[in-house]
N, C-alpha and C positions, 0 to 999 in steps of 0.2 A: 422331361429334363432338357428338353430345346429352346435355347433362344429363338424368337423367330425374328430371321432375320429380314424379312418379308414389313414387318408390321415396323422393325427398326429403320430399314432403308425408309418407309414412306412419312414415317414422323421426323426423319431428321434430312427429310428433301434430298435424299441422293440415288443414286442409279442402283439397281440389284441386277448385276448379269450372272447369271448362271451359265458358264462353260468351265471348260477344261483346259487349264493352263500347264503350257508344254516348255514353254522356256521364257527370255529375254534377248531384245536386243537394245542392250546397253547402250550403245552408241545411237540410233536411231529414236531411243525412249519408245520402246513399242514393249507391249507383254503378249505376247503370242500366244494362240489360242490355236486347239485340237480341231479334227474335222476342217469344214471349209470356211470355218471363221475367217474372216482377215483381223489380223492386231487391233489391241485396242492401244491409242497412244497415250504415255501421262506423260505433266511435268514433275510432279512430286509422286513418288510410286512407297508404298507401305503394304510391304510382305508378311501376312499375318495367318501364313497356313496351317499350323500345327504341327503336328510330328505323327506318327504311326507306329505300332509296333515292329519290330524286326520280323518278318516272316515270311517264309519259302514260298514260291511264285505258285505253288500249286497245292495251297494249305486245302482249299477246298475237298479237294479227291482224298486225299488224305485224312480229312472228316475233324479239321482246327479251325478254330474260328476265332479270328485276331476283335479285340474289343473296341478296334477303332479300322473304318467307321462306325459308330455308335448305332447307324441305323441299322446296319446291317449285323452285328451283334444283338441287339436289340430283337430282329427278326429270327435269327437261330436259338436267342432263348425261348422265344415265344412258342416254336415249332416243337424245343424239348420238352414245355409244361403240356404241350397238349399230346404227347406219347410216354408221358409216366404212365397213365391208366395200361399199356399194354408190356409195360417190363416185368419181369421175370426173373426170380433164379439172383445173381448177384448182377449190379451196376458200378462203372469205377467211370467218375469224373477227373480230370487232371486238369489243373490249370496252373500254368507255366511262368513263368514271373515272379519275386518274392518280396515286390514292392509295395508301398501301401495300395498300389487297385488289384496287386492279384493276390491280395491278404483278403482286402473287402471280399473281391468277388466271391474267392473259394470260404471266405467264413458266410457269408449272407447264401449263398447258391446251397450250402449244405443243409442251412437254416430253414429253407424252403422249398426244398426237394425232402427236407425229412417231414414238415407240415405236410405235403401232398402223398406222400405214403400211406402216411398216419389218416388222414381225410378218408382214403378208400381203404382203410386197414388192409394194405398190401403187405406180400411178405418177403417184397425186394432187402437184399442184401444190399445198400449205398453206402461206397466208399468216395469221399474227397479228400484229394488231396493237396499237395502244390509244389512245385518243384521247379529247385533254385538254385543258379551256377556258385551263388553266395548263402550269407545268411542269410534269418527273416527280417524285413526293414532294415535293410540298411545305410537306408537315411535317417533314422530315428534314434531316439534316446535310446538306454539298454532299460530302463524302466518301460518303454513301450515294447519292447522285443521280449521283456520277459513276461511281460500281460498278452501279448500274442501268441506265443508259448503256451501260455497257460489256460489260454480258449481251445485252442488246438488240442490239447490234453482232454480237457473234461467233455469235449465235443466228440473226442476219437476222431476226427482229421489226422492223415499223414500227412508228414512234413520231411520231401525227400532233397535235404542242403549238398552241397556239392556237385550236383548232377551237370555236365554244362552240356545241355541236350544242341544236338547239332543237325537234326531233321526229325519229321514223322511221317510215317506211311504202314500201310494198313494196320491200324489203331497200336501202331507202336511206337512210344520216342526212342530214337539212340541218342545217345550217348557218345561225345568225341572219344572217353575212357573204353567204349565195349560195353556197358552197361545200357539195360533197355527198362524202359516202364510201358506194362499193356493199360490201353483206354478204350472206355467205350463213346466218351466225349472229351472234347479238350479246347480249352480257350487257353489261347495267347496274349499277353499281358505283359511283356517285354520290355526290356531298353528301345525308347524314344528311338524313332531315323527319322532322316528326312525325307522329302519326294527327292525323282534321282533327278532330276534339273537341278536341282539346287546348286548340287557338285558340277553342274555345265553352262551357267549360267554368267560366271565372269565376274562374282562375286566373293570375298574370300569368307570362307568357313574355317573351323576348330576342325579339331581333331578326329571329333566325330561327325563333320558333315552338317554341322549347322553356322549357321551364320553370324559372323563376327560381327557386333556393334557396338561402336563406343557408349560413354553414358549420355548421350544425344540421343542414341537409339540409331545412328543414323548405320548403316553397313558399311564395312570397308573396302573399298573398290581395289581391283585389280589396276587401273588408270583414273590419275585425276576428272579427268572428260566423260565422268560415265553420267553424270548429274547427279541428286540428291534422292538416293533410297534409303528408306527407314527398314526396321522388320523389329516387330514384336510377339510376343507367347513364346509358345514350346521352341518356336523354328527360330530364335534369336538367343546368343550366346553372349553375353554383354562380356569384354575384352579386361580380364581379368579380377572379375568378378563372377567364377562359379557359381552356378547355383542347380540344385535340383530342377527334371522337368515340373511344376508342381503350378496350379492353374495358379495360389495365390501369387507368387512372382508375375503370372504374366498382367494379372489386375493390377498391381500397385506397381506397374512401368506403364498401364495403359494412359494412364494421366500423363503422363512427360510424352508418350507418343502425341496425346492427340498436340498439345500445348505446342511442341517444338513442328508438328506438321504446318499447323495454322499458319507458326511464326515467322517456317520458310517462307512459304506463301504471302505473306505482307512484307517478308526483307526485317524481320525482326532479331531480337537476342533467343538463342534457346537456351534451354534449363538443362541442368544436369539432373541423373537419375543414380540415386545411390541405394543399390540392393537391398534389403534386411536382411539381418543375418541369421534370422532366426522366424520361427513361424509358429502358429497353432496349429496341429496336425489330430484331426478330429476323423476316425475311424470306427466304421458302424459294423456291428460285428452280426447284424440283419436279426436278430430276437429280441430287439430296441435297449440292445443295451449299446455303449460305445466308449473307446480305450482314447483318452486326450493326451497331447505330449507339444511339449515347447521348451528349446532348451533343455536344460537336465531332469525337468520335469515330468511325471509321468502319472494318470490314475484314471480309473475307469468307472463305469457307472451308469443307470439309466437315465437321470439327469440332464448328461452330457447328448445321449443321443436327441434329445429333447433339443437342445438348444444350436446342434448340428443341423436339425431338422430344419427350425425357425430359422437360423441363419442361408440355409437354402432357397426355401420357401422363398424369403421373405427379398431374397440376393433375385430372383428368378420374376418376382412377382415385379420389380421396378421397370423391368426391361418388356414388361405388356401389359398386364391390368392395371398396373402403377403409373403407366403413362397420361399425363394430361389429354384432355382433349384437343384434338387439331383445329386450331384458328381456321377460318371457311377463306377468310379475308382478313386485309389489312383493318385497323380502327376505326379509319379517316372510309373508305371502302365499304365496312360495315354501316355505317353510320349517314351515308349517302345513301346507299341501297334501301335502306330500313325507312329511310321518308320518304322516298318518291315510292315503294310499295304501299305504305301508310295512305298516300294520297289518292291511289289506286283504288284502292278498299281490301277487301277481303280476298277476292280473285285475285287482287297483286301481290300482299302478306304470305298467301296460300304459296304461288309461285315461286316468291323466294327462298321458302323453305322447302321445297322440292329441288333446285336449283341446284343446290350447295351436293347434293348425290347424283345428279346425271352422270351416266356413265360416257368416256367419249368413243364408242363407238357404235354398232348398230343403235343403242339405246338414246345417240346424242340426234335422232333422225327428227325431222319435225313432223309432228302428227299426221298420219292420213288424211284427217278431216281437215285440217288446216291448210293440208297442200291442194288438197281436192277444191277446196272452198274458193281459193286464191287463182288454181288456173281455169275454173269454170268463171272467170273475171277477165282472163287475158284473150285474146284472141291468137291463139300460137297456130300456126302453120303445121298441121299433122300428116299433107302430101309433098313431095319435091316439086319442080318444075318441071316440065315437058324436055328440058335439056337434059336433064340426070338421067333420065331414061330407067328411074328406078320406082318403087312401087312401097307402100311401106304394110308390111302384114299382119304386123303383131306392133303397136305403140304402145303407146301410153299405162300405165296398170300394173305391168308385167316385171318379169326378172331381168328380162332387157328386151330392146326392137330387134324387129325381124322385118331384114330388107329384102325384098325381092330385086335383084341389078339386071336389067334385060342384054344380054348379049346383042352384038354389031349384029345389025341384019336382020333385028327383030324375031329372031330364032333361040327359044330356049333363057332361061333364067338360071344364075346362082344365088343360091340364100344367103345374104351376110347378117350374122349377129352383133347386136353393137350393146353395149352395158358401159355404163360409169359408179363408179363407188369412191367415195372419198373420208375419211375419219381422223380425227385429232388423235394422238397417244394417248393411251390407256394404260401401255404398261411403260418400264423403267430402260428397256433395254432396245435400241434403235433397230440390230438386226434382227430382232423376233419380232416387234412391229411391223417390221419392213414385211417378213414371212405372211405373218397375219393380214394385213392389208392386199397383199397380192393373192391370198389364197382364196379372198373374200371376194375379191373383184374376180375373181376367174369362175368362181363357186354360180355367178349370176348366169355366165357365157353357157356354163356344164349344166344346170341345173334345164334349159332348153332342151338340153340334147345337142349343144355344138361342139366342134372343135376350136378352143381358142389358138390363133392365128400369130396377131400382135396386139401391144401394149405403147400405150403413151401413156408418162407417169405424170401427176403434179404432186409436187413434192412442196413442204411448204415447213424452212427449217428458222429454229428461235435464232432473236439477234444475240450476233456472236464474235468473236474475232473469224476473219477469214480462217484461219488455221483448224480453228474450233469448226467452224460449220464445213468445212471440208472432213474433217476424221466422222463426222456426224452421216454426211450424203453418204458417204464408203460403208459405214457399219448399215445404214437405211436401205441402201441399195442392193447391197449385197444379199443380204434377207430376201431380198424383192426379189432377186434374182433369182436365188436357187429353186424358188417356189415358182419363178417361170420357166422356169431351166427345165425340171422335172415334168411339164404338158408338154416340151415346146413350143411354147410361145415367147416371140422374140418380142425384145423393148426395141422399140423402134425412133422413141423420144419423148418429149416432155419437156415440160414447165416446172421453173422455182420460183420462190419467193419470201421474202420472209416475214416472220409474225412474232407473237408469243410465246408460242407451243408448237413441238413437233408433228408435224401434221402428213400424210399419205394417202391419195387416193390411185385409180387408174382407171382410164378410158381400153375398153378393151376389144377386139372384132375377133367373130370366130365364121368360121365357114359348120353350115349347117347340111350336111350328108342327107340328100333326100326329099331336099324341100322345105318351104315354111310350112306345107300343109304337114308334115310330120313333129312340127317344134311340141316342143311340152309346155304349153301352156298352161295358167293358173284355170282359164275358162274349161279347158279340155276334161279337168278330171267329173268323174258322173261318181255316182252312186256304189257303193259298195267295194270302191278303189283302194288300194292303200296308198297311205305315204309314208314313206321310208325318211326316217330322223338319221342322218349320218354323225350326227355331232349332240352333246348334249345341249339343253334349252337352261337358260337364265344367267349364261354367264354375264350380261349385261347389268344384274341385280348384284351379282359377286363385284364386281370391277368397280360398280359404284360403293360400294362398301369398303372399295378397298384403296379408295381415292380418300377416307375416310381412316386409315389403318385399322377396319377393323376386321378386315377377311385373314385367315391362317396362311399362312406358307404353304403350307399342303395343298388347302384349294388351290389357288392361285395358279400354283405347278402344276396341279392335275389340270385345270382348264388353259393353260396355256399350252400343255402338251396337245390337247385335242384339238387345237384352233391353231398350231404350228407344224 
């Protein structure tokens, strides 16, 4: 039930950063980032967080599990179906909120904890129920509250109204009245809040903590000079125009967001966005049947869950298997390439359709045999001159050289390790490239057995405005930093330049404790040795896949956590 956003960013050519956003500074146009991030800048910034439920800092211990975030719900349901087999005796679910998700929930969750009872003919006593500081729906028609009612009845669900529960702790709700309800599980399903930056951020919000925007979408500043921010979904409150939190409003303002973002950006006219007033409110009561309501309208049926279903499906399926194919190249691009390979023959045909999925890092390498072939052609110099006074012990082959430097006086030697690594971007976000390239070039120094020393970077950033390619070096280097920061090994200096693509390498030296006769060579290992894999193998086949949008979000995230 996830968009991926992963597969979105790379078909619609824009950046996916994954951090943690801690505030704004308005004035500077920065959005500030947790940990040792530094800010990322915009010109046009579009606040599209969502909202959360209301719930106490410490619901975990307490044994509540708020439904957003979804993965994390998502995970504590999973954990509940696999500990039905060992209940006993009576069970009492609660879920708290009496909105349409904590109707769905507690009617579908009763629906399918009574299936899995029933599966192992247990003789668990399950109670669900739901409890609400209000009525049930009440955003909706009274023809849907009285079909809600009336599930609730034939299903034996409680439905405990008036309750306005004010904490939980050891599986009890209170009640601000005195009144308590016991639980052996409980999800939270509440009134919408915001993140608390919201309220610190120098933007003006409603009443309840979200964010004022006219029908522009645009946010209402505390000061003219703050620039142009948008915000759209749950966390935008359009300035007198009410509306329920409810995903369809935030779809049918996403079109005036994207329109009126573009138009800043060209110095254009924006659109205005005018609310509906009314909606299709399609609720699955989880044993495929479902209760429709629009307006004064209201009826229910298995039908409808049918076409709730398709309308999901089908809303879910445009945003990844519905996507077109990604163009490799331009027309004119294509069409060049395709006759000088044609001319080539088959070996060239073959190439280019390899091409189009190289990956650009360790996998963008040019072949062993092809580099081997090409300097068994050159005459390169593999000793110094008699003035260096240095020895070279491990060259060419290897993870890196190994110098032997003779001390003044022809008494005694230090080992210096020397490695270069350099790679094109792979992934979307400059300071976790930055991470990655510098981890990789040090991984060469360590993998000998040295300690890395320092670093010269060549850094090699797209053409850009100055501006632009300054917030770019800051986020690249940064990355690169922290990952030298943590061996100590200092940056010492470096080379730019610019190109196409954002690009990262580094020259690196380590001092080698012991000698070159102790390095870890490739030659060194014998028979019956192990080798130890720190990281897993093939992300290079992932990365090009995903140059292609066709790798998951999940991989992606998994292998960039272990290569960051």
């Amino acid at each position: 039930c996830h968009l991926d956003l992963n597969v979105l960013a790379r078909f619609a050519r824009v950046r996916l950063v994954h951090a943690t956003v801690v505030g704004l500074d308005l004035e500077k146009q920065h959005v500030l980032l947790g940990g040792d991030r530094p800010p990322i800048a915009y010109d046009v910034l579009s606040i599209n967080i969502g909202s959360a439920p209301k719930v106490q800092e410490d619901s975990a211990k307490a044994g509540v599990t708020p439904v957003k975030p979804i993965d994390g719900f998502g995970a504590r349901w999973d954990e509940l179906l696999t500990h039905v087999p060992s209940w006993s005796g009576k069970r009492r679910l609660l879920v708290v909120g009496g909105g349409a998700g904590g109707f769905e929930l507690a009617a579908s969750m009763h629906a399918r904890l009574t299936k899995e009872l029933a599966k192992i003919r247990s003789g668990v006593e399950l109670t669900v129920g739901l409890v609400t500081r209000s009525g049930l729906l009440p955003q909706h028609t009274l023809g849907a509250r009285a079909l809600a009612e009336k599930t609730f009845r034939e299903r034996g669900l409680e439905l405990h109204t008036g309750y306005d529960v004010s904490h939980a702790e050891g599986g009890t709700l209170y009640c601000r009245d005195g009144r308590t309800l016991a639980y052996d599980d409980c999800i939270w399903c509440t009134q919408a809040s915001p993140q608390p930056w919201i309220g610190e951020c120098g933007l003006r919000t409603d009443q309840d903590g979200f964010l004022l925007v006219d029908q522009q979408m645009r946010c209402k500043s505390l000061r003219p000079s703050d620039g142009v921010v948008f915000a759209g979904g749950d966390i935008a409150a359009v300035e007198g125009h009410p509306r329920p939190k409810a995903g369809v409003f935030a779809v049918m303002a996403g079109m005036t967001l994207w329109i009126n973002i573009r138009a800043t950006l060209r110095g254009e006219k924006l659109v205005t966005y005018w609310p509906q007033s009314s909606f299709l409110g399609l609720l699955g009561l989880g044993d495929g049947n479902c209760i429709a309501s629009r307006g004064m309208l209201a009826t229910e049926g298995k039908w409808l869950w049918d076409l709730k279903d398709w309308i999901d499906r089908r809303w879910m399926w445009n945003y990844f298997e519905g996507l077109p194919e990604m163009p490799t190249a331009s027309q004119e691009e294509s069409s060049i390439g395709n006759s000088v390979a044609a001319a080539a023959g088959e070996e060239g045909l073959s190439l280019l359709k390899k091409a189009v999925m190289r990956c650009g890092g360790c996998g963008a390498k040019v072949g062993a045999s092809t580099l081997s072939q090409a300097m068994a052609r050159v005459d390169a110099p593999v000793q110094p001159g008699e003035a260096a006074r240095a020895k070279v012990a491990v060259g060419v082959g290897d993870d890196a050289a190994v110098v032997d430097l003779l001390a003044e006086g022809g008494t005694g030697t230090v080992s210096s390790v020397q490695t270069i690594d350099f790679f094109r971007s792979f992934v979307d976000d400059p300071y976790v490239f930055g991470r990655i390239a510098a981890i990789h070039a040090l991984s060469d120094c360590e993998a000998m057995g040295a300690v890395p020393q320092t670093a010269l970077a060549l850094v090699q950033v797209p053409y850009a405005l100055e501006q632009k390619q300054e917030e770019d070096l800051v986020q690249l280097m940064s990355g690169a930093s922290s990952a030298l920061r943590e061996v100590g090994c200092a940056l010492v200096g470096g080379h730019t330049c610019e190109a196409k693509e954002l690009g990262l390498g580094f020259s690196v030296n380590g001092r080698l404790p012991g000698g070159s006769s102790l390095a870890l060579t490739k030659a060194t290992m014998k028979p019956d040795e192990v080798l130890v894999l720190t990281k897993p193998i093939g992300t290079g086949a992932l990365f090009a896949a995903d140059m292609r949008a066709k790798a998951r979000g999940p991989w992606i995230s998994a292998a960039l956590r272990s290569m960051a």
